[in-house]
C-alpha positions in Angstrom: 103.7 123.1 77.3 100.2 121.4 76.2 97.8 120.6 78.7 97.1 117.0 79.6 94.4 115.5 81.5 94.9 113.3 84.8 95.4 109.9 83.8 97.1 110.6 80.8 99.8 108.3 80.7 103.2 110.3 80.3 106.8 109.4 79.4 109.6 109.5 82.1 111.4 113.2 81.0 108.2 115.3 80.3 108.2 118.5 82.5 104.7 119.8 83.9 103.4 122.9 85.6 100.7 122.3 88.3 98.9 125.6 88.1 96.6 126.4 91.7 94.5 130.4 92.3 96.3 129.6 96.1 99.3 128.4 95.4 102.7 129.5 93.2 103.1 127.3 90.2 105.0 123.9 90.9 107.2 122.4 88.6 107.5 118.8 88.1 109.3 116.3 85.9 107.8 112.9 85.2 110.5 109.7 86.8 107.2 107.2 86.2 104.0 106.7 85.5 101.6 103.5 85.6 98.2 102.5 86.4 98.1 101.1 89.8 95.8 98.3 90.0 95.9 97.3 93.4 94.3 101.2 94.3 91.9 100.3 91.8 90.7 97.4 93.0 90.5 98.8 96.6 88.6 101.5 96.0 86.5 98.6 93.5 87.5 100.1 90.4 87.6 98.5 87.0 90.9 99.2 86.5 94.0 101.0 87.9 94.4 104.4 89.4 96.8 106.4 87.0 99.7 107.3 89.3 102.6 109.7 88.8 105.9 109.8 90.4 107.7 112.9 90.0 110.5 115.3 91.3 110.1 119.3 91.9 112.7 121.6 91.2 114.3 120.9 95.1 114.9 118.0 94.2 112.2 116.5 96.2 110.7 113.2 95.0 106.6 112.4 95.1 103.9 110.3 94.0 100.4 111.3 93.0 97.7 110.5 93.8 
């Protein structure tokens, strides 16, 4: 897998690895991405906050940031 950056808009299917020195690796598969705008504008930003929702390998569905 080829790294990406955060913020870099992704298709729904594309698998990541979130690598951490504390942590295991977590796997994740993108379900949606889009730039949020109402984030953006809260936190008076130009324009949206690049969000991710994704599923782990459980099965467990979350959203980042």
């Amino acid at each position: 897998m080829p790294p990406v950056a955060f913020g870099e808009a992704l298709l729904a299917g594309i698998r990541l690895t979130l690598f951490s020195d504390d942590k295991p690796d977590r796997f994740f598969t993108i379900i949606k991405f889009w730039m949020d705008e109402t984030s953006g504008g809260a936190l008076s930003l130009r324009g949206g906050v690049p969000t991710y929702q994704v599923e782990d390998d459980s099965g467990h569905y979350l959203q980042f940031p």
